[in-house]
N, C-alpha and C positions, 0 to 999 in steps of 0.2 A: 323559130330558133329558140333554144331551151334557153330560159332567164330572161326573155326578150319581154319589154313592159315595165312592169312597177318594180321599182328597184329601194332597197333599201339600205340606209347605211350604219354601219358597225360600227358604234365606238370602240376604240382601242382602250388598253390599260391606263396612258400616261392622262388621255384625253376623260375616262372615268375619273380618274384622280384628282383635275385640276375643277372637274364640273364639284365633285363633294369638297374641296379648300373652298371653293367660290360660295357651295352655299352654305359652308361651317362660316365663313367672314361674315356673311348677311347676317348669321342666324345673333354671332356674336355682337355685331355692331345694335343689333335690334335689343339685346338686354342688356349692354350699358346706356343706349338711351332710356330705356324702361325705370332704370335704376336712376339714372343722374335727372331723369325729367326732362332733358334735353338732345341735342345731335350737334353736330354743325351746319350740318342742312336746316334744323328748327329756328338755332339762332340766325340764319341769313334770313330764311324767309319770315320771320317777325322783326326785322330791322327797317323794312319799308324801304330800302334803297333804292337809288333812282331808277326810271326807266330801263335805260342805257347803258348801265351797268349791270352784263349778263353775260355769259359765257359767250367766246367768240369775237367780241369786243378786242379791237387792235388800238390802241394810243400809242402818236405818235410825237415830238416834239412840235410838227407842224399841226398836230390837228388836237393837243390839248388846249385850245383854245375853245374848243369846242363844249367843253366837259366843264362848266365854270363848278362843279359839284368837287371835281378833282381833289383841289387842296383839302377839301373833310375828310378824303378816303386814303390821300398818300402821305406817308411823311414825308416832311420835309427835306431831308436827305434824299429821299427818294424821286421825290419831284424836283430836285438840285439836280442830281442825276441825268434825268430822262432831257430836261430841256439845257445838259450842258452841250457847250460846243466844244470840246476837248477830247483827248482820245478816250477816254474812259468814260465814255458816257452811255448810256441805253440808249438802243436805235430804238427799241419800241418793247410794248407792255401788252401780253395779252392774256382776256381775263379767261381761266379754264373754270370749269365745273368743280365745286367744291366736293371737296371727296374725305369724308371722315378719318378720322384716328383714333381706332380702341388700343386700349394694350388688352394684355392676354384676359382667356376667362381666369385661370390660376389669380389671377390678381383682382380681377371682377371679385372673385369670391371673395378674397383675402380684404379687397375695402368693403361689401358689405359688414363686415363686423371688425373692423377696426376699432379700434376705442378714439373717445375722441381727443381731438387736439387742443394743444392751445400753445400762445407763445408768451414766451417771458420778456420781463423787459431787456433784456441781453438781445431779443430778437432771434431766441434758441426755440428750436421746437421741439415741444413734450407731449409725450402721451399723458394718457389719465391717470398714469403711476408717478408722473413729475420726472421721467428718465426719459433721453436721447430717444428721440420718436423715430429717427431713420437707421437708427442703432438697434431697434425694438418694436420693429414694427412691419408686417409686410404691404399693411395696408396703405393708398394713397388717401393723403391728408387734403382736406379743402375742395374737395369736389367743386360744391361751389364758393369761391371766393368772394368776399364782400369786402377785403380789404388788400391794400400794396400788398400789405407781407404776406398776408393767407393767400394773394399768387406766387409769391417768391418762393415759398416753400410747397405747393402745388404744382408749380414748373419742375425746383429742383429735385422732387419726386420721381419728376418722368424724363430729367434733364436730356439724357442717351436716347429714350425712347425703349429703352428694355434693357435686361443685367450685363452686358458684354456689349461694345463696339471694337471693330478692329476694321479697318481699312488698310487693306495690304496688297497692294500700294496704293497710298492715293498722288496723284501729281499736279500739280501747282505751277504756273508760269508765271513769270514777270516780263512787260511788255515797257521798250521805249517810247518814247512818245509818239513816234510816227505810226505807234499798232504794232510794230515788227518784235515777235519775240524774241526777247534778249537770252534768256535761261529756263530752263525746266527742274524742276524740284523734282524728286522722287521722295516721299517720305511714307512709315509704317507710323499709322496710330492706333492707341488700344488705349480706352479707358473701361471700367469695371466697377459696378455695385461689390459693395463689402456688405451688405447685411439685407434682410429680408427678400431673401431669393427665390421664386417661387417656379422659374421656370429654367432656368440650366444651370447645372452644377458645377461648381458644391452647390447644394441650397442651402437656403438660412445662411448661416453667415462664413464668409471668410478666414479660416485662421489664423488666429495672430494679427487683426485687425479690429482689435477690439474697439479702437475710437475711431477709426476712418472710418468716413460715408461713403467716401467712393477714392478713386486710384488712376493715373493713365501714364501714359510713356508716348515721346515721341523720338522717330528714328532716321534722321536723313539717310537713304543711300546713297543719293545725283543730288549735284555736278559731282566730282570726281574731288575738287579742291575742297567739299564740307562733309564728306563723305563721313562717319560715325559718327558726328554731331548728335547730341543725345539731352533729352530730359526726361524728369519724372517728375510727378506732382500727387500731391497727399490731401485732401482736402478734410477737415475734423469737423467732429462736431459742436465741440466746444467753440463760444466766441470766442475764449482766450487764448485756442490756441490756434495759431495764423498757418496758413497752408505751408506747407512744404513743397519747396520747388528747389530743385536739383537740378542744374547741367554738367553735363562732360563738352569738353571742348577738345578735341584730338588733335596733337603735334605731328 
């Protein structure tokens, strides 16, 4: 029979496509460790953490007793949480494989030569010229932190995780206490980078944004009785000048 035997199989176009995304992420993820000296996989496995603590691992309110390590690794909220008896509680915790988070190369590039930072006593951050670092800067500040605020302002870098979020829609429930949902939210959020844009446009910066760091909106559509309930928020750079928060309230 013609074809009978060793058989071969053909990738397709989409399935080409997703094997080079897969090993553009590796190649990416390998030169921001290169650069920062680190991973999140480097910092777990030089943590020395317990045994027990490893992927696949299920805790559950009955069997954290088990784990007296527990309390070092959860917060406190967290482990209020897991061992409440109320409706709102975690039935159980389980631990998955830690799996990194780079932002883009465009940005890789843009922190290798960043200038460096610093912060004022206001708790403002500045480039090496003394002006608004996220106003003037594409680069992420603090790679490594050694201090509160050099993570405060290392976080608020990557706050969204990249220049644009928009969740459209995202839904939300409220539950009585017997677990039964009571209502479902429907709402649109969008917040936005205003300055050093390196990967979707506009890039560089926003205009007509000359002191916001960043911008968002949010837009109930459900229940039906809050339905155009609206805000927006402005966030500056300056400490003195305090965020701009807006709502509409519809009659």
């Amino acid at each position: 029979m013609a074809g009978a035997g060793r058989q071969e199989r053909i990738r397709g176009p989409s399935e080409n496509g997703r094997a080079a995304g897969r090993s553009q992420a590796i190649a990416l993820a390998e030169d921001w460790k290169a650069f920062l000296g680190y991973s999140a996989r480097t910092l777990v496995a030089a943590a020395k953490v317990p045994p027990d603590l490893k992927p696949g691992l299920e805790i559950t309110a009955a069997t954290a007793g088990q784990y007296p390590w527990l309390k070092d690794y959860l917060p406190a909220p967290s482990m209020a949480r897991l061992m409440s008896t109320d409706w709102f509680r975690w039935k159980k915790i389980r631990i998955v494989p830690t799996t990194p988070y780079t932002a883009s190369r465009k940005r890789l590039e843009a922190t290798k030569v960043a200038s460096p930072f610093s912060i004022n006593d206001k708790g403002e951050l500045l480039d090496s010229q003394g002006k608004f670092a996220l106003l003037n800067d594409a680069g992420l500040p603090f790679v490594k932190p050694t201090t509160a605020m050099e993570l405060y302002w290392a976080f608020m870098a990557v706050g969204i995780g990249n220049e644009n979020l928009a969740l459209k829609p995202i839904e939300l429930a409220s539950c009585v206490p017997s677990n039964r949902i009571e209502r479902r939210y429907v709402v649109h959020i969008w917040w936005q980078k205003m300055h050093g844009r390196v990967d979707l446009a506009p890039l560089g910066d926003v205009r007509g944004e000359d002191d916001t760091i960043e911008a968002g909106s949010v837009v109930f559509l459900a229940p039906r009785d809050i339905k155009g309930l609206a805000a927006t928020r402005r966030r500056f750079a300056s400490a003195d000048k305090p965020d701009d928060f807006r709502g509409y309230v519809p009659r």
